[in-house]
C-alpha positions in Angstrom: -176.3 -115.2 -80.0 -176.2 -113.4 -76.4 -179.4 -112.0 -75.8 -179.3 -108.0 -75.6 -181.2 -106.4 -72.2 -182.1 -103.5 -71.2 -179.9 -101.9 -68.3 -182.2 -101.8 -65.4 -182.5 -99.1 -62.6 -181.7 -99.7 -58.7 -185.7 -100.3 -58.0 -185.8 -103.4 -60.6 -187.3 -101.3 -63.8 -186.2 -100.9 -67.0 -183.7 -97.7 -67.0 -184.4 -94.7 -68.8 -181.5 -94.7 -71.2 -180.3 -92.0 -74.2 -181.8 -92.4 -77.8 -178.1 -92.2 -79.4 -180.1 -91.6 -82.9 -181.6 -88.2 -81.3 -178.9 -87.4 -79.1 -177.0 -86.9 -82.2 -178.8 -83.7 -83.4 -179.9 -81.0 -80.4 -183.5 -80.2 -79.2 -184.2 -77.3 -81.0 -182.6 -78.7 -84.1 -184.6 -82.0 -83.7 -187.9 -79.0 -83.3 -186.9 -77.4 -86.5 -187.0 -80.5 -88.8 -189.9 -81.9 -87.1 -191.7 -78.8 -87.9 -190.2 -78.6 -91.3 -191.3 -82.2 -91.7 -194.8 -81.7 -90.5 -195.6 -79.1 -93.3 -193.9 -80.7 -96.1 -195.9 -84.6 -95.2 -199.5 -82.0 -95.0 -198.1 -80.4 -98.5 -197.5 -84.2 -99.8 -200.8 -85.8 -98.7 -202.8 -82.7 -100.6 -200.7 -83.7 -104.0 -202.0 -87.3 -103.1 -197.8 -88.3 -102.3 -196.8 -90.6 -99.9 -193.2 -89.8 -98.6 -192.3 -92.7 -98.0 -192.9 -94.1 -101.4 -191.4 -91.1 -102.6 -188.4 -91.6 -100.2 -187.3 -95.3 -102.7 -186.4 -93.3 -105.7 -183.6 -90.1 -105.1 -185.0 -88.7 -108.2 -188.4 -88.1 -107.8 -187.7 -87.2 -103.9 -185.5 -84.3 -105.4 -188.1 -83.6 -107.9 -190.9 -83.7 -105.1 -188.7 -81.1 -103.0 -188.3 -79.2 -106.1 -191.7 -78.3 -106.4 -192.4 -78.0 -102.2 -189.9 -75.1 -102.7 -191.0 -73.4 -105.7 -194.9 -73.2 -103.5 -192.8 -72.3 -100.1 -191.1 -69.7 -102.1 -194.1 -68.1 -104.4 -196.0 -68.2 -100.8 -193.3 -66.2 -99.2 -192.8 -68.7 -96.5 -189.8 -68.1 -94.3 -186.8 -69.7 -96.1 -185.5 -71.7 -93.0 -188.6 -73.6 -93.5 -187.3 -75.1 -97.2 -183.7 -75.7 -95.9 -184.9 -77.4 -93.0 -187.8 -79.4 -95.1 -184.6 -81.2 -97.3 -182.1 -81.5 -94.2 -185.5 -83.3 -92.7 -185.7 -86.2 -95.7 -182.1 -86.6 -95.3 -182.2 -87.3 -91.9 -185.5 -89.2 -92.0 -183.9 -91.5 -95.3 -180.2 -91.3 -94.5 -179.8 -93.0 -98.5 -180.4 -89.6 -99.9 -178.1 -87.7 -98.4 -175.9 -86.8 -100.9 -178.5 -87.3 -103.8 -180.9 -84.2 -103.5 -178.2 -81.9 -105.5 -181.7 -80.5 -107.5 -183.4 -79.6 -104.4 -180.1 -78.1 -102.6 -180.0 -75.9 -106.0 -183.3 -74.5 -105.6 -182.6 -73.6 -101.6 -179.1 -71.9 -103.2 -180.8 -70.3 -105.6 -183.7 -68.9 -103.1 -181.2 -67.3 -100.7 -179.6 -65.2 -103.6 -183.3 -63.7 -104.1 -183.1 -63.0 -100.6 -182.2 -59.0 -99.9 -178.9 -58.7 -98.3 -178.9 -58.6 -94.6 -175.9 -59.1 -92.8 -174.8 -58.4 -89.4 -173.6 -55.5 -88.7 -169.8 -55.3 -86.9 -169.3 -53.5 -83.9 -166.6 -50.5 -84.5 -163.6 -50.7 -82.0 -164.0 -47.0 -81.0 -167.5 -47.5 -80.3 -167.1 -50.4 -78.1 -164.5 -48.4 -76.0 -166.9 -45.3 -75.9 -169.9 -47.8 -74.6 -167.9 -49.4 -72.4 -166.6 -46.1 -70.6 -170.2 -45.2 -70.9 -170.7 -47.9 -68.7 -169.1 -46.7 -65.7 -170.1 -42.8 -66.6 -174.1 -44.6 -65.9 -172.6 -46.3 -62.9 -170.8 -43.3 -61.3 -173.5 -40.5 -62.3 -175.9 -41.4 -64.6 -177.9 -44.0 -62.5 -176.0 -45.1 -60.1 -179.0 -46.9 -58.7 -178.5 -49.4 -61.7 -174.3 -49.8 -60.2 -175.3 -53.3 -60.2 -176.6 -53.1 -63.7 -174.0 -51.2 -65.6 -170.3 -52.2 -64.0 -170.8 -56.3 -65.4 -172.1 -54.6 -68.8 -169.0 -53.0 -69.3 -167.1 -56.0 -68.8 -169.3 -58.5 -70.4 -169.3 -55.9 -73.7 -165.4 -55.8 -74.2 -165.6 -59.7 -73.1 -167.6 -60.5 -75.7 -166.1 -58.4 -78.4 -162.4 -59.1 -78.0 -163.6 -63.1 -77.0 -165.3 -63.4 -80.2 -168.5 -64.7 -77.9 -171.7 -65.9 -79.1 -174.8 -64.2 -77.0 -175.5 -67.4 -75.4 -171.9 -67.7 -75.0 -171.5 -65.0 -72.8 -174.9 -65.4 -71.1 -173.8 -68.8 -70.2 -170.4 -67.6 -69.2 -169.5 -68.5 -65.3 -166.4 -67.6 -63.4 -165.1 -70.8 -62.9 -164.8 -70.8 -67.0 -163.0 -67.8 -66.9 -158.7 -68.4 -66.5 -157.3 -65.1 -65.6 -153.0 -64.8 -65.5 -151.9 -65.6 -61.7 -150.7 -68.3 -59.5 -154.3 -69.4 -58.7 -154.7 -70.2 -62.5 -150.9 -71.3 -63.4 -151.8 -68.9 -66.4 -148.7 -67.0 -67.0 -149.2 -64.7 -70.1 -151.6 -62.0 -69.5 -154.8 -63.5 -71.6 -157.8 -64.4 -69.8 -158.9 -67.7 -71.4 -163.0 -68.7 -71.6 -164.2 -72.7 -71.7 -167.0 -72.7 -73.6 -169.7 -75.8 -72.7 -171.5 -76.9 -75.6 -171.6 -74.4 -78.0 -173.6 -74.3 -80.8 -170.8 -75.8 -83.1 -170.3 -78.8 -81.0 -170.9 -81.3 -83.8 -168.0 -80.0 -85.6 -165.6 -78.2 -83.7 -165.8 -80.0 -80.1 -168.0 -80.0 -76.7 -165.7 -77.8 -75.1 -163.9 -74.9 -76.6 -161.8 -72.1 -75.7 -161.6 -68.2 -76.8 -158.9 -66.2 -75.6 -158.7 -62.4 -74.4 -155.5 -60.8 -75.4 -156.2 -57.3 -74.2 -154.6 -56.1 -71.4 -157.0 -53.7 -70.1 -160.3 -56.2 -70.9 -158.1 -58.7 -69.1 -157.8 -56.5 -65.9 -161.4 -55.7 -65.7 -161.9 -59.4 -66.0 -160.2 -59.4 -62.9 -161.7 -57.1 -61.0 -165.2 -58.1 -62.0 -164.7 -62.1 -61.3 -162.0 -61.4 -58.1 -165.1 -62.5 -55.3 -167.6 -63.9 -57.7 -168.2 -67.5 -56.8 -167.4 -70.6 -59.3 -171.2 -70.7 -60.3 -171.6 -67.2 -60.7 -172.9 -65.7 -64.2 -170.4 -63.1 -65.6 -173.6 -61.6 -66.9 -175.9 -62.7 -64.3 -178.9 -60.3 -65.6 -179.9 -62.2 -68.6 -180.1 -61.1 -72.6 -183.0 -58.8 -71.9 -181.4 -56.6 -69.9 -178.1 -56.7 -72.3 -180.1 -55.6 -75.1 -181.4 -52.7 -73.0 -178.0 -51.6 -71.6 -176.5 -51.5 -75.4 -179.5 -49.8 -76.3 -179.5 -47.1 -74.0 -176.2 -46.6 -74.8 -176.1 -46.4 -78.6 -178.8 -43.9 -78.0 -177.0 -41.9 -75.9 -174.3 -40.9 -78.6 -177.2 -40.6 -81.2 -176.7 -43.9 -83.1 -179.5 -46.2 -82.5 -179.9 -46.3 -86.1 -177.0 -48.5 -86.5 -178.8 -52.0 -86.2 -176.1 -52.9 -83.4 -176.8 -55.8 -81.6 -175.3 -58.3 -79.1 -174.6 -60.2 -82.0 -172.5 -57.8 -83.5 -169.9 -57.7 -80.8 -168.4 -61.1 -82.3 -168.9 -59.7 -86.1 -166.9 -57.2 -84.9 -164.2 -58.3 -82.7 -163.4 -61.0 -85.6 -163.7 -57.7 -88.5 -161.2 -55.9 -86.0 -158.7 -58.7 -86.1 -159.1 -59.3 -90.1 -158.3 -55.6 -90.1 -155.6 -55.7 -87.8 -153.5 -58.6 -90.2 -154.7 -61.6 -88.1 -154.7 -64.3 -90.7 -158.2 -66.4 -91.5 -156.7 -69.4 -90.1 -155.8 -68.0 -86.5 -159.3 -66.3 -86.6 -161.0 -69.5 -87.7 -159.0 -70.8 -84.7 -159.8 -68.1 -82.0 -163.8 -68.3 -83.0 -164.2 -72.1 -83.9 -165.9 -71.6 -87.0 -166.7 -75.1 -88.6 -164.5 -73.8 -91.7 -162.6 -71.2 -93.8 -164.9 -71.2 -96.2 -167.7 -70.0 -93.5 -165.1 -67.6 -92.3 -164.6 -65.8 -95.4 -168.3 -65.7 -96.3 -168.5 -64.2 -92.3 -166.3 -61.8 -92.7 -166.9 -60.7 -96.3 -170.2 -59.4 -95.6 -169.4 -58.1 -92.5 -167.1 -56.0 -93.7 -169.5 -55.0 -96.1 -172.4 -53.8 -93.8 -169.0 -52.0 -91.5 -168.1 -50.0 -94.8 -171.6 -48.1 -95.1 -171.9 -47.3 -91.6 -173.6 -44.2 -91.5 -172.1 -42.0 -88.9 -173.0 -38.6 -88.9 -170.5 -35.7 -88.1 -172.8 -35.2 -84.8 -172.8 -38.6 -83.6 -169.0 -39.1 -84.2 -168.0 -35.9 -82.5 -169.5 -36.7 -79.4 -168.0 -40.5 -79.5 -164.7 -38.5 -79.6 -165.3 -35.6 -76.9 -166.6 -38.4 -74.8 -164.0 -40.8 -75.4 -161.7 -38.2 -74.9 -163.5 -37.1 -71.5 -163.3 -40.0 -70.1 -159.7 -41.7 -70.7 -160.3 -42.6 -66.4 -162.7 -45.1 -66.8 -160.2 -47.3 -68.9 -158.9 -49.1 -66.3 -161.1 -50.3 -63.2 -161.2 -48.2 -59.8 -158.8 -49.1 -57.1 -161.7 -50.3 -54.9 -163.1 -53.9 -55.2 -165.9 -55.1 -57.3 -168.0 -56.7 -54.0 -166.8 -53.3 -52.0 -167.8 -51.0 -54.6 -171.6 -52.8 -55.2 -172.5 -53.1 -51.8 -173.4 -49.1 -50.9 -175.6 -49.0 -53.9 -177.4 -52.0 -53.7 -178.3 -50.7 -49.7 -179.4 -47.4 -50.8 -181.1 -47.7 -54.2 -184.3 -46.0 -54.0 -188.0 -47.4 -55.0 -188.7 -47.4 -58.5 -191.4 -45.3 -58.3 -189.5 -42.4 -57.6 -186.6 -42.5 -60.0 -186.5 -39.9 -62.4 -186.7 -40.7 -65.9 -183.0 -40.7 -67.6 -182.9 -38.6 -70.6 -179.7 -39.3 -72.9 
């Protein structure tokens, strides 16, 4: 038999290759089991339990598990930390995969004591009032921040009508943006994202696309990304700053209470296309969810946390005057992105002395 060896490097060592056993599962995945394994080996070794003993039969590893849960749950542990204690045996003794169904029933039946707590959908109307908020901030509001505000507005409806993850869209760089034009050989007026190892990859591919239908998100695509450089962030001011920008927004038109997050922007561009007749299938498709099945359970509840939003009659009257105020700032200006930028960036004055902004 032909003697395997190592592949060596240029200077004559031994190269550094991949572990193809952890490159299957990510780093932080890999972090979550090892942690959840940690804790359940300590939790063994005080009940006098060897895992790996344990590990021979599949009944008396589910019946171990069984009671690991039962103390994670009367503790009130965080229930990631049961899931990811069971998906850790399976991994560690690949034979029990498949053979655990007592354990898996005790993780099922922890997450139905669990209080509901879904995300909560972005409403259409709102996005476009935040968005046109967006340039209201840039224009008037602080136009010190021009630099700030201009990408949010794009990156928002991006996001929304994309269906983007947050890391998604703060990944997101121009030369993974197609936009229609001969430069792109994209024809139909959809701006079209690659997304580079998502968080799905396992299941639904290293590379995915979304698609942005919209004509008027599409055209402020353009704008925005017209000079940027290949490597340049859509959003190049990091989740942070996001969360701020939607924040002072939301409290602007008096709805902070809400719970809206960057997370909701995808809950709520796929709630918009359930409720505009998309099918599950072409949604499934646009988003890559793993499955139908996930879909549905997606979409049920967020529908369910969209249908007691609780808007007052103040709040919603001033998302109307102000949508209604500022039909302008639907389309971009005239003037380009890099043109319009620069004057702002030259005179913004020292932090010290900017006023505080009161919404």
């Amino acid at each position: 038999m032909a003697v395997l060896r190592r592949p060596r490097s240029r200077s004559g060592a031994p190269g550094l290759g991949v572990n193809l056993q952890d490159a299957r599962l990510s780093a932080a995945y890999r972090a979550r089991l090892g942690h959840a394994g940690i804790v359940l080996s300590a939790w063994a070794l005080e009940h006098g339990i060897v895992l790996g003993g344990a590990a021979q039969s599949p009944h008396v590893m589910s019946e171990l598990l069984i009671a690991f849960l039962q103390d994670l749950f009367d503790l009130k542990c965080a229930p990631w930390l049961g899931t990811h204690a069971v998906l850790f045996v399976q991994t560690r003794w690949r034979h029990l995969k498949g053979k655990l169904r007592g354990a898996w029933d005790s993780v099922a039946a922890w997450n139905l004591q669990r209080p509901v707590c879904s995300r909560t959908p972005f409403p259409v109307l709102l996005l476009v009032a935040v968005a046109r908020f967006s340039v209201y901030a840039a224009v008037a509001l602080e136009p010190w921040k021009a630099d700030l505000w201009w990408p949010f507005g794009v990156a928002l409806q991006a996001a929304f009508f994309g269906l983007l993850r947050p890391g998604e869209l703060y990944r997101l760089r121009r030369r993974d943006v197609r936009l229609p034009g001969l430069r792109s050989l994209l024809a139909a007026p959809v701006a079209v994202f690659t997304i580079r190892e998502p968080k799905n990859r396992r299941f639904a591919g290293r590379l995915q696309v979304r698609a942005v239908r919209a004509p008027e998100v599409v055209e402020w695509l353009g704008w925005l990304l017209e000079d940027l450089p290949p490597d340049g962030l859509v959003w190049p001011h990091g989740p942070r700053a996001f969360g701020l920008c939607l924040e002072q927004a939301l409290r602007f038109f008096g709805l902070s209470g809400l719970r809206l997050t960057p997370a909701s922007l995808r809950a709520g561009g796929a709630t918009f296309l359930f409720e505009s007749g998309v099918s599950i299938s072409n949604i499934r498709f646009a988003g890559s969810w793993s499955s139908e099945r996930v879909l549905s359970h997606y979409l049920q509840e967020a529908e369910g946390a969209a249908a007691v939003l609780d808007v007052g009659p103040a709040a919603a009257r001033r998302v109307e005057e102000f949508l209604s105020s500022f039909v302008f700032a639907a389309r971009p200006p005239a003037v380009r992105w890099s043109a319009l930028r620069a004057p702002w960036i030259q005179r913004a004055p020292a932090a010290s002395s900017l006023p505080p902004v009161r919404c």
